[in-house]
N, CA, C and O atoms as CSV, one atom per row, in Angstrom:
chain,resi,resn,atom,element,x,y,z
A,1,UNK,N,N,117.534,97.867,124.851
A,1,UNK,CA,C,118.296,99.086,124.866
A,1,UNK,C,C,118.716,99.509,123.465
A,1,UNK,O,O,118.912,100.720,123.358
A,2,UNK,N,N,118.925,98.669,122.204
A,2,UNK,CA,C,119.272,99.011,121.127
A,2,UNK,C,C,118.158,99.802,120.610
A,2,UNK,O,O,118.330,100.732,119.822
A,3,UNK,N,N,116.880,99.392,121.101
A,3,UNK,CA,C,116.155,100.141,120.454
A,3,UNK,C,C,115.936,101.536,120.603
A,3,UNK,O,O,115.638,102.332,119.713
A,4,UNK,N,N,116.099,101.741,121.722
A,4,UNK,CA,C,116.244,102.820,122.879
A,4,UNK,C,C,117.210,104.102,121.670
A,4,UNK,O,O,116.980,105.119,121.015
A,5,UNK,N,N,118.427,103.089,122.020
A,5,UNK,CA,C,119.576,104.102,121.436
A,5,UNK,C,C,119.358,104.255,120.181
A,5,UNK,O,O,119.919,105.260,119.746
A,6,UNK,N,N,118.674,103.573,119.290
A,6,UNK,CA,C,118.360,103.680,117.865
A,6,UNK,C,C,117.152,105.313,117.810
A,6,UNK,O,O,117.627,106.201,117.102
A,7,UNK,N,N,116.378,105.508,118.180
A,7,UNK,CA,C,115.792,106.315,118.287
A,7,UNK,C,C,116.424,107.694,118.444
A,7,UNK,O,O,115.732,108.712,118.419
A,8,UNK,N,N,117.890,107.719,118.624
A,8,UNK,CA,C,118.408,108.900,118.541
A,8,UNK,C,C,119.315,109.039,117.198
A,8,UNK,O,O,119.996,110.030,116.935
A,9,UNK,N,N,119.203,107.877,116.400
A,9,UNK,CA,C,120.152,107.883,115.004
A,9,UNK,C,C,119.133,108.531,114.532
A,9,UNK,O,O,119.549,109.197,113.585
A,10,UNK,N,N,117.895,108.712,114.700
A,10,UNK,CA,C,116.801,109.494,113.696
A,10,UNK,C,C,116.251,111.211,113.982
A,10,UNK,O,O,116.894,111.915,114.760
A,11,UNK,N,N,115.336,111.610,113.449
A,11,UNK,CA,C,115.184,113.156,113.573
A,11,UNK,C,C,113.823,112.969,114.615
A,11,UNK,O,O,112.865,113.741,114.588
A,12,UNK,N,N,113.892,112.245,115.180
A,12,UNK,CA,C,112.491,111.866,116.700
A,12,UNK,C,C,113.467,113.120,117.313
A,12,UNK,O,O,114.681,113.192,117.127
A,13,UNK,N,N,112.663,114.072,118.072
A,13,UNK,CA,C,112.888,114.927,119.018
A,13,UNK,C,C,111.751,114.181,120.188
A,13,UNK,O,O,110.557,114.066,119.911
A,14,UNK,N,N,112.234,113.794,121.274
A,14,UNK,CA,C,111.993,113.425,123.054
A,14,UNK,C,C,111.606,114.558,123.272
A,14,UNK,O,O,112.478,115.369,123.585
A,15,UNK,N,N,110.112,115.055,123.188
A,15,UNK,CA,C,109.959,116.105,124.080
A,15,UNK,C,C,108.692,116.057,124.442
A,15,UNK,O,O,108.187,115.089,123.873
A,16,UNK,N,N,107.496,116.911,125.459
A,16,UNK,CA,C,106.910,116.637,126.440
A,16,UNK,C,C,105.573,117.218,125.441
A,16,UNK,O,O,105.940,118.313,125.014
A,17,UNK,N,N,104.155,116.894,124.906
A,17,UNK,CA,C,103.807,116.410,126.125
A,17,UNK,C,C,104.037,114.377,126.523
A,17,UNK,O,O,103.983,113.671,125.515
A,18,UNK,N,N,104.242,113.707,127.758
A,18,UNK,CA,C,104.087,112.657,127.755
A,18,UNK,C,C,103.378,111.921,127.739
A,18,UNK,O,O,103.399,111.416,128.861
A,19,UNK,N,N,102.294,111.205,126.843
A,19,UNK,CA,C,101.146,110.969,126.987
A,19,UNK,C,C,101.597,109.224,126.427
A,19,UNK,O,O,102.222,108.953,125.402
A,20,UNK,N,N,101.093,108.301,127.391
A,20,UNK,CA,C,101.812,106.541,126.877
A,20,UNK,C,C,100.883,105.784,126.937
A,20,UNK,O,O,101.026,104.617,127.301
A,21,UNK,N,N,99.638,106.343,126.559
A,21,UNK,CA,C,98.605,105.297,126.340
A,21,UNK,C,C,98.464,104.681,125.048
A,21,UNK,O,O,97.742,103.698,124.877
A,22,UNK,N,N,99.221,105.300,124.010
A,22,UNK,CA,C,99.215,104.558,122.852
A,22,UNK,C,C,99.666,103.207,123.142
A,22,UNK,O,O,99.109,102.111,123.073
A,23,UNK,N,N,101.162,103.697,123.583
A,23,UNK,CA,C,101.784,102.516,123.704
A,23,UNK,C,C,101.843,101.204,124.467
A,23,UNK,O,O,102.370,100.135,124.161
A,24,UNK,N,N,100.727,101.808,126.227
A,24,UNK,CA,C,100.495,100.511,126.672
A,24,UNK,C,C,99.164,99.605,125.770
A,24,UNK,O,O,98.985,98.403,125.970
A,25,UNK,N,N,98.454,100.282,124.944
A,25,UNK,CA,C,97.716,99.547,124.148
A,25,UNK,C,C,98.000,98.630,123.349
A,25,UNK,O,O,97.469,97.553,123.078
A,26,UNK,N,N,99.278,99.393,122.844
A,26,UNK,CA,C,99.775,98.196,121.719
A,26,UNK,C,C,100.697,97.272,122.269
A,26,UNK,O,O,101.122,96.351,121.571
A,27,UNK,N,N,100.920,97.366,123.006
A,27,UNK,CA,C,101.453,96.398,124.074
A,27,UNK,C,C,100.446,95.186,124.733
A,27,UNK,O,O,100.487,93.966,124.571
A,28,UNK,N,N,99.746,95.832,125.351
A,28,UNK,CA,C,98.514,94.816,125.490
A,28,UNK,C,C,98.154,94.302,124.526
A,28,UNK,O,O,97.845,93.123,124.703
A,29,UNK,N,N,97.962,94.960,122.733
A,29,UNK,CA,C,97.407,94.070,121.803
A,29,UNK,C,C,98.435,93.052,122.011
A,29,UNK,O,O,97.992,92.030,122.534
A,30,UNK,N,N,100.062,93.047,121.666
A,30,UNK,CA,C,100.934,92.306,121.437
A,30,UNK,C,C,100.532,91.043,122.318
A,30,UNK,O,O,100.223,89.930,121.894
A,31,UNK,N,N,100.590,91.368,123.328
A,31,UNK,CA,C,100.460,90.527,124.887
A,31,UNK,C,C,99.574,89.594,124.766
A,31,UNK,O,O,99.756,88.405,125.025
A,32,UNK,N,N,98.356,90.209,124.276
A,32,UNK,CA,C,96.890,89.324,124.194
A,32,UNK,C,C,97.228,88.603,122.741
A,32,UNK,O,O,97.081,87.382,122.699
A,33,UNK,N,N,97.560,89.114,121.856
A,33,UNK,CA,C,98.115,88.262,120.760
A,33,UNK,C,C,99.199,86.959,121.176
A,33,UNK,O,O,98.789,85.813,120.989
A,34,UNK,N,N,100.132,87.103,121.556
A,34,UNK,CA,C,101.173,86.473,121.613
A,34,UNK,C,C,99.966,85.256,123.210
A,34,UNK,O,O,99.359,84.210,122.983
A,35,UNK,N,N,100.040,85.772,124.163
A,35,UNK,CA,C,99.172,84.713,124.729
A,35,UNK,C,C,98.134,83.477,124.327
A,35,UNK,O,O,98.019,82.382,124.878
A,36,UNK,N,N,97.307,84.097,123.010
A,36,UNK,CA,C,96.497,83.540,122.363
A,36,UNK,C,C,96.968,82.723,121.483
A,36,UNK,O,O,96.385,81.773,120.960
A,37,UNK,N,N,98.231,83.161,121.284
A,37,UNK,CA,C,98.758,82.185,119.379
A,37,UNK,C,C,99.747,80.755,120.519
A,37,UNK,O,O,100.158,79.672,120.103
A,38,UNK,N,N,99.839,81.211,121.700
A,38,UNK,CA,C,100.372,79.956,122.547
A,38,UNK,C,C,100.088,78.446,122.839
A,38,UNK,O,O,100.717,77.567,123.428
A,39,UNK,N,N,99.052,78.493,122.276
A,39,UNK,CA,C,98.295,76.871,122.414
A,39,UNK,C,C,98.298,76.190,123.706
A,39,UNK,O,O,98.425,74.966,123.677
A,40,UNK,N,N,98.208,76.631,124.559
A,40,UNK,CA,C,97.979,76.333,125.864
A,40,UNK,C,C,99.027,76.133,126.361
A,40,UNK,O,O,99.197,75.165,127.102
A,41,UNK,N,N,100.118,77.121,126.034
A,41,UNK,CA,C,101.481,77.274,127.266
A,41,UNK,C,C,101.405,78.830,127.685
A,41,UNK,O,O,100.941,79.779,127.053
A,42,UNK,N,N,102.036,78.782,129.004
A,42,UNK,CA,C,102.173,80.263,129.148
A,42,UNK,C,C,103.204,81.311,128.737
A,42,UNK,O,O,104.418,81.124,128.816
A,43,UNK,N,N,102.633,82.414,128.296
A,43,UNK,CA,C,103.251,83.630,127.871
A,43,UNK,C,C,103.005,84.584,128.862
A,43,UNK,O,O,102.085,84.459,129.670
A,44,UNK,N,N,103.787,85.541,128.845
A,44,UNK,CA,C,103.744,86.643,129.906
A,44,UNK,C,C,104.812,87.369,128.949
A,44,UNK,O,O,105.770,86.889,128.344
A,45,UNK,N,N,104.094,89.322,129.044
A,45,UNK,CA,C,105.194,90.268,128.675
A,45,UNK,C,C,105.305,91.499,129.573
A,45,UNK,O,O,104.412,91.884,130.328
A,46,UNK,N,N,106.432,92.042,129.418
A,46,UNK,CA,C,106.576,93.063,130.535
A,46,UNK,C,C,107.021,94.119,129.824
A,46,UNK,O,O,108.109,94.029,129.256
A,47,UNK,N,N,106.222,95.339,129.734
A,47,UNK,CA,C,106.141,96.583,129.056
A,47,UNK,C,C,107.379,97.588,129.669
A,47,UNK,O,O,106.958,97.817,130.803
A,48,UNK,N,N,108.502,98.214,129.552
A,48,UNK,CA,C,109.420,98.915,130.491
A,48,UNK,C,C,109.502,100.283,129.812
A,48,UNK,O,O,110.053,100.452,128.724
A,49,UNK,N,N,108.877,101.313,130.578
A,49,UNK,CA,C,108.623,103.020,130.100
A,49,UNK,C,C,109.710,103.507,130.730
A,49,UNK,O,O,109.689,103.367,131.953
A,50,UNK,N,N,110.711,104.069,130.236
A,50,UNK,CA,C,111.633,105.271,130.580
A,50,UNK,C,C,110.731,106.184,129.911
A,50,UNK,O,O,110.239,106.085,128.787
A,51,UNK,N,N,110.553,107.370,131.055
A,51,UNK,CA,C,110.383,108.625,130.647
A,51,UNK,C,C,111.189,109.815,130.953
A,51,UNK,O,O,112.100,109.418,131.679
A,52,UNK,N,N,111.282,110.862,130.791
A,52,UNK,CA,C,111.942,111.917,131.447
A,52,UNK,C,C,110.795,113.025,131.683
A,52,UNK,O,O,111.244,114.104,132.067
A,53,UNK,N,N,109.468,112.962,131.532
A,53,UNK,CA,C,108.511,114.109,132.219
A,53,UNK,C,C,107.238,113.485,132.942
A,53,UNK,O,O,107.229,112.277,133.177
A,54,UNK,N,N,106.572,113.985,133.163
A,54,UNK,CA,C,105.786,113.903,133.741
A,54,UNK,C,C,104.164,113.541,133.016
A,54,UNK,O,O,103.533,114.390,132.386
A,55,UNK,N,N,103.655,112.066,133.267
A,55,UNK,CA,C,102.230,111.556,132.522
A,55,UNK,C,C,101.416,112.641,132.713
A,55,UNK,O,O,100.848,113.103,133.702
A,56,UNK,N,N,101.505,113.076,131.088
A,56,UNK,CA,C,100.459,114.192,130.852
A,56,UNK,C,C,98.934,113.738,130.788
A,56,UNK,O,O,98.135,114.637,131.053
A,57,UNK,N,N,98.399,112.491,130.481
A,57,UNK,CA,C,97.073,112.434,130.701
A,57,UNK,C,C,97.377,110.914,132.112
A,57,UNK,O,O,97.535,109.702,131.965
A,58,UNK,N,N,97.353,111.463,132.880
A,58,UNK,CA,C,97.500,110.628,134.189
A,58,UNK,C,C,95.866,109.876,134.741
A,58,UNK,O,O,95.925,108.917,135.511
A,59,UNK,N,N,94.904,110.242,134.419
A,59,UNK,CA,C,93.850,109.852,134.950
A,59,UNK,C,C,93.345,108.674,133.689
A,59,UNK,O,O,92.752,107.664,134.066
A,60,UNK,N,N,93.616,108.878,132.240
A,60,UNK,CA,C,93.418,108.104,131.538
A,60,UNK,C,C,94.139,106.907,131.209
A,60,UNK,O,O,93.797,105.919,130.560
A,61,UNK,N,N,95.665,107.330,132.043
A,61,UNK,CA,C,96.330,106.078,132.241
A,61,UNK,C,C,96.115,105.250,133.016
A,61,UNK,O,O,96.298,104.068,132.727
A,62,UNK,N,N,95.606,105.691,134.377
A,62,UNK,CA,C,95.419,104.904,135.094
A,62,UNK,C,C,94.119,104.110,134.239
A,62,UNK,O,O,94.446,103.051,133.704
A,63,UNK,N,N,92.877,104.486,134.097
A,63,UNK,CA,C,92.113,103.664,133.296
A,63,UNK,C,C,92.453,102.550,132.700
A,63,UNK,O,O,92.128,101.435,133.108
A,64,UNK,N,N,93.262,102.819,131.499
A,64,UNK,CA,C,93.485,102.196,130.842
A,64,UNK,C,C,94.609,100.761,131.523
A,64,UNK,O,O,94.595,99.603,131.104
A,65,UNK,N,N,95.226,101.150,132.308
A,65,UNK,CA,C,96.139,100.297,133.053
A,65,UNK,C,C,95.084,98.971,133.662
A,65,UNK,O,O,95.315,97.762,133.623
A,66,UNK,N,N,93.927,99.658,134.193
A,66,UNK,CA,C,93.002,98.957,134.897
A,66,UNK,C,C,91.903,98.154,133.689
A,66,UNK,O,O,91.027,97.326,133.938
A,67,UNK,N,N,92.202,98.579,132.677
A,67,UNK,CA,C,91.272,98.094,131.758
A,67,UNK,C,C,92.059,96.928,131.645
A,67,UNK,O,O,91.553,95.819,131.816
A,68,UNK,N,N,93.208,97.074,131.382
A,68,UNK,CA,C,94.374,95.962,130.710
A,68,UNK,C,C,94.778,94.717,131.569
A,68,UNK,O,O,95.540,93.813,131.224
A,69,UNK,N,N,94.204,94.834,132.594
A,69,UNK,CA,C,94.662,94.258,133.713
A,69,UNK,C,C,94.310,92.674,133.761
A,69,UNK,O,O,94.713,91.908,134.637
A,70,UNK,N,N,93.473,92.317,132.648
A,70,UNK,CA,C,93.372,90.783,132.964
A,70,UNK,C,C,94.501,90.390,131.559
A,70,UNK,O,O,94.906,89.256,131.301
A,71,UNK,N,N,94.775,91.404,130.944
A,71,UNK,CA,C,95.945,90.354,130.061
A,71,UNK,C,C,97.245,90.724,130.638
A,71,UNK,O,O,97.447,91.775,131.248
A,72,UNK,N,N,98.343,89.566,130.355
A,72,UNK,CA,C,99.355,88.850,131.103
A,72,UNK,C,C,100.470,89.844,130.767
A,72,UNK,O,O,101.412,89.293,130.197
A,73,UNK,N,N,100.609,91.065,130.949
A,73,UNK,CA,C,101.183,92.031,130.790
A,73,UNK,C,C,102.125,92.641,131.969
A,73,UNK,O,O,101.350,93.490,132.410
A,74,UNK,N,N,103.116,92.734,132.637
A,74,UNK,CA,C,103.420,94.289,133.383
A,74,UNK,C,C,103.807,95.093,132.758
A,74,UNK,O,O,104.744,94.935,131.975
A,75,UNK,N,N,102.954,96.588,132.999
A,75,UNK,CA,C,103.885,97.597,132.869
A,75,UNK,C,C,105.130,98.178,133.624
A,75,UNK,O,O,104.630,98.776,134.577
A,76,UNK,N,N,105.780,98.243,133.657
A,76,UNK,CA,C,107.030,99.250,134.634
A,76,UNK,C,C,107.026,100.764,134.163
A,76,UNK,O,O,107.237,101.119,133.003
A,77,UNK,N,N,106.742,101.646,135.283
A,77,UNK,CA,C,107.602,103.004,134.162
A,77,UNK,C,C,108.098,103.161,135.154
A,77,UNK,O,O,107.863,102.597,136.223
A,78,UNK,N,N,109.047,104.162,134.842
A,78,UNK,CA,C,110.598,104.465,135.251
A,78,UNK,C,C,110.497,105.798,135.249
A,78,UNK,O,O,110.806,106.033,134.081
A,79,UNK,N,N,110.246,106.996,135.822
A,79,UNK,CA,C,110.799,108.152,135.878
A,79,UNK,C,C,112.470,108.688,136.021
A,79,UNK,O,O,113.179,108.610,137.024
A,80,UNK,N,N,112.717,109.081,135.071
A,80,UNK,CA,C,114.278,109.734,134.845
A,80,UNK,C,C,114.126,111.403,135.344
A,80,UNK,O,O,113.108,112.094,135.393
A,81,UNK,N,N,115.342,111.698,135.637
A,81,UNK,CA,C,115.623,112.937,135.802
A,81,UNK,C,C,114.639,113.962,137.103
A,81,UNK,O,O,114.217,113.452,138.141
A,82,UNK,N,N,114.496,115.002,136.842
A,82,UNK,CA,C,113.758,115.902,138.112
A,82,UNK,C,C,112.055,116.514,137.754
A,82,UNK,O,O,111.376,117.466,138.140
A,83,UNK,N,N,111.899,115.536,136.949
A,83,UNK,CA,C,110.337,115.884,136.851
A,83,UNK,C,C,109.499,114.722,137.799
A,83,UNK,O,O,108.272,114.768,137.891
């Protein structure tokens, strides 16, 4: 959450379009990194999306969700508000 709230000490404007495939990527890199540097213990990470609009490229997310799917990842997203 600090990070969350940190993002509003800066000049980032939150606005639409919503597009979060960057970010489950680099998430998955992290994931598949951090799994790999484990030496044979388990790691697991869990990705958590607050958004407030609506997944603007929705068909490429899903892809990509399904691409990601054998590293030890969840995503969660969270829809906020009335979109």
């Amino acid at each position: 959450l600090d990070a969350y709230r940190s993002v509003f000490e800066t000049d980032l404007i939150m606005s639409g379009p919503t597009v979060i495939t960057k970010v489950i990527q680099a998430a998955a890199a992290r994931a598949r990194k951090a799994h790999n540097n484990m030496q044979g213990k388990m790691q697991y990470s869990v990705l958590l999306i607050l958004t407030d609009g609506i997944v603007s490229n929705l068909p490429e997310t899903k892809q990509l969700l399904a691409t990601v799917g054998e590293v030890p990842l969840s995503v969660v997203i969270i829809g906020l508000g009335m979109a």
